[in-house]
C-alpha positions as CSV (number, residue, x, y, z in Angstrom):
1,X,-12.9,57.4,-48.5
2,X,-14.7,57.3,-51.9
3,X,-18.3,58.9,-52.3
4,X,-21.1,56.0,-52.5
5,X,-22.8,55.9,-55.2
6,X,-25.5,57.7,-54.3
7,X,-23.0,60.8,-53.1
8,X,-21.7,60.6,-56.9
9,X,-25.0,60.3,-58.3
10,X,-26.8,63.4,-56.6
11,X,-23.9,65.8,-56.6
12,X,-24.2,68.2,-54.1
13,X,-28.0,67.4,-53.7
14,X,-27.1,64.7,-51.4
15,X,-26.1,66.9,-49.0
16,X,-29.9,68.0,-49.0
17,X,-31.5,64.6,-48.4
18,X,-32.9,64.0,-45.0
19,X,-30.5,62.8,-42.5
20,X,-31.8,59.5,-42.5
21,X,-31.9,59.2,-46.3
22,X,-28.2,60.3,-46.1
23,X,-27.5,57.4,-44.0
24,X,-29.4,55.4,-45.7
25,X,-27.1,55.6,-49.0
26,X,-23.9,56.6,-47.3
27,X,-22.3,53.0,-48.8
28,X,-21.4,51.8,-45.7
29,X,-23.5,48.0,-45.7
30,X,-26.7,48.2,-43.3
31,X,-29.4,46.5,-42.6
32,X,-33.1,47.9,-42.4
33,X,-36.3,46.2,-41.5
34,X,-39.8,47.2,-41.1
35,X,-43.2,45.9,-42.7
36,X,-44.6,46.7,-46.5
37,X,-47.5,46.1,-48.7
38,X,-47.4,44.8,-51.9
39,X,-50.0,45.4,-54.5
40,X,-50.0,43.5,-58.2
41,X,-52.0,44.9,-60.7
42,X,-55.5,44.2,-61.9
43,X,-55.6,41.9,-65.3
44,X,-56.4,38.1,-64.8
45,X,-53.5,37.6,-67.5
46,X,-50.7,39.9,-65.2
47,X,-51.2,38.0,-62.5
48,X,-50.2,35.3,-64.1
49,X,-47.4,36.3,-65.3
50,X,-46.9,37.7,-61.8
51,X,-47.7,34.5,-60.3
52,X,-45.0,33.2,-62.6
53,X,-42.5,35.4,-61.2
54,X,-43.5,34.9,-57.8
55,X,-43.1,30.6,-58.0
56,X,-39.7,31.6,-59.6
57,X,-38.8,33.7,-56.4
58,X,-38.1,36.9,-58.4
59,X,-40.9,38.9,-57.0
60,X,-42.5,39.3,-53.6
61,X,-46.6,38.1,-53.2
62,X,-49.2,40.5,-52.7
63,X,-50.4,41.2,-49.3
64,X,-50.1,43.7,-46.7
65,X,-47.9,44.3,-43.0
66,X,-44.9,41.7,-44.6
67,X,-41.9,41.7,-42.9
68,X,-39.5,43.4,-45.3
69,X,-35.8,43.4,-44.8
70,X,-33.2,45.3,-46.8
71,X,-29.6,44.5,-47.0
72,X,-27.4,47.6,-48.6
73,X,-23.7,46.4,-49.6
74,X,-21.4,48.1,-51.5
75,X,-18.7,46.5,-53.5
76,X,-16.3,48.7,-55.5
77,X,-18.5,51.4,-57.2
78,X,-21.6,49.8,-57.1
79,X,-24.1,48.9,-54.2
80,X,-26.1,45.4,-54.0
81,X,-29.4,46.0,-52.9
82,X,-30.8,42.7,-50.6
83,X,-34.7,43.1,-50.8
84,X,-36.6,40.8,-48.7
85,X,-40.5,40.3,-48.7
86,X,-41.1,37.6,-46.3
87,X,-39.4,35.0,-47.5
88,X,-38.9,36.2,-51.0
89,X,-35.9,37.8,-51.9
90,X,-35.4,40.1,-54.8
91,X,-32.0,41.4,-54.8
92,X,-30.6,43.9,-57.3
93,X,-27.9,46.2,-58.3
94,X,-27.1,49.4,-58.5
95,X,-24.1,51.4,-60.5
96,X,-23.4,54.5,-62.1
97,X,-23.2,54.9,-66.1
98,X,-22.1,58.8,-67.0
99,X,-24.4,60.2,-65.1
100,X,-27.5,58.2,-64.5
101,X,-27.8,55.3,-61.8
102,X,-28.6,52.3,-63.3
103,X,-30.8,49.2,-61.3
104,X,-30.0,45.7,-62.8
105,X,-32.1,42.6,-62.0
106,X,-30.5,40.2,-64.1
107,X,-31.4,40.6,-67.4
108,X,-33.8,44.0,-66.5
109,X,-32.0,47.3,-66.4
110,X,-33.5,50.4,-65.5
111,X,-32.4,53.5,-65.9
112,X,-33.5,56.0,-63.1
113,X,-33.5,59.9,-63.2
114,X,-32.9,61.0,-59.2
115,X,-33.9,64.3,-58.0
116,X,-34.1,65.9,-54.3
117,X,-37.0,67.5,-53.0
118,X,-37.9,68.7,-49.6
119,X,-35.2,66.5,-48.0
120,X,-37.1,63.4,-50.3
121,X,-35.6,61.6,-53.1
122,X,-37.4,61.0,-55.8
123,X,-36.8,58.8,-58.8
124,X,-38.1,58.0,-62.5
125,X,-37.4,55.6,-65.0
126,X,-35.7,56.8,-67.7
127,X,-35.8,53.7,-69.5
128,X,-36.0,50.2,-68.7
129,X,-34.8,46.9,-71.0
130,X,-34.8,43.4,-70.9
131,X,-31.8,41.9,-72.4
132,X,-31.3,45.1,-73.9
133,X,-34.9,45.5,-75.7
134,X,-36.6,48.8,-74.3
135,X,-40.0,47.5,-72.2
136,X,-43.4,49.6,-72.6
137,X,-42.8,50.0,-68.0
138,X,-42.2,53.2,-65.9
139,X,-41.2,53.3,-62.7
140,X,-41.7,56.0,-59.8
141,X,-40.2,55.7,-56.9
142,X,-39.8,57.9,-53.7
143,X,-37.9,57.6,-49.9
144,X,-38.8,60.0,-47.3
145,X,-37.9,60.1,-43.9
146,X,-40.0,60.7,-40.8
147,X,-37.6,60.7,-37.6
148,X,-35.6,57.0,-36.8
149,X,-38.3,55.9,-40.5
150,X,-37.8,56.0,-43.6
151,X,-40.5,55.1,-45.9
152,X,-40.3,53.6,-49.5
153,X,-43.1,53.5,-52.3
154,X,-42.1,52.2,-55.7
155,X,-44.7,51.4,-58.6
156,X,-44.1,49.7,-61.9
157,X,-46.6,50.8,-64.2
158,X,-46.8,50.2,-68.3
159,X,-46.5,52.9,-70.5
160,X,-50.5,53.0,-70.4
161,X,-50.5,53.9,-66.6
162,X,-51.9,50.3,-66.1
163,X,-50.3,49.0,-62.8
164,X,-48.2,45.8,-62.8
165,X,-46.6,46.1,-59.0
166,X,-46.0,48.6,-56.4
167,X,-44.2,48.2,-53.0
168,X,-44.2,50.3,-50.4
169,X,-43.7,50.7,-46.4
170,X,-41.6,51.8,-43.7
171,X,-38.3,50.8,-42.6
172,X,-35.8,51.5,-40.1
173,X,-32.0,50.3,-39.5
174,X,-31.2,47.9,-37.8
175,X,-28.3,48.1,-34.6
């Protein structure tokens, strides 16, 4: 069988992700559900915008516990990542370009850095467009694993360290 993605991505450092992080991104399609929080940032004007985004069902509302769901499928060499915060999706999805993983939401692409620590995987933007015009955003993410968990937090901050979303909570697969 072909490595997924995340095999090809990592190198031999997948081999030291947590075991449940390994299964996690094997490629083979599961489901995982749990609960999450979701935090917008502070600026009357943001949330706007992010209530914008939220009436256009691109991004999940802020509040705490949801019910989060997320559906891993992978098709050829790239994996379609199923997000769902209540009952707002926000799918995505995720290839390899040379050597870096690349996360596409329509229009927005980010380019993320991955790196292996103490069983964790941690990522960083690299850079992220919109249709191809570099965006003043970083994001940090990081999965860690804690028995049959894992847990996800991922924040989307502007270049000024100003916060415009994070997401994060604990999931586990489903049977």
């Amino acid at each position: 069988m072909t490595p997924s993605l995340y095999q090809q991505v990592l190198g031999d450092d997948f081999a030291k992700l947590a075991p449940r992080l390994q299964q996690l991104h094997s490629g083979e399609t599961s489901t995982w559900s749990g609960l999450a929080d979701v935090e917008w940032g502070e600026s009357r004007w943001l949330r706007g915008l992010l209530h914008a985004a939220v009436m256009l069902r691109q991004l999940p509302p802020a509040g705490s516990q949801q019910a989060c769901q997320i559906t891993l499928t992978r098709h050829a060499q790239k994996e379609r990542w199923q997000r769902r915060f209540g009952r707002t999706p926000m799918v995505s999805k995720q290839f390899q370009r040379n050597s870096e993983l690349i996360e596409a939401m329509g229009p927005l692409h980010i380019r993320l850095e991955n790196s292996v620590e103490n069983g964790n995987l941690q990522q960083r933007s690299s850079r992220i467009s919109w249709l191809g015009i570099p965006m003043p955003l970083r994001v940090l993410a990081s999965e860690t694993s804690d028995g049959d968990a894992m847990q996800f937090d991922v924040a989307i901050r502007f270049a000024s360290g100003a916060l415009l979303l994070r997401y994060h909570g604990q999931l586990r697969k489903n049977p």
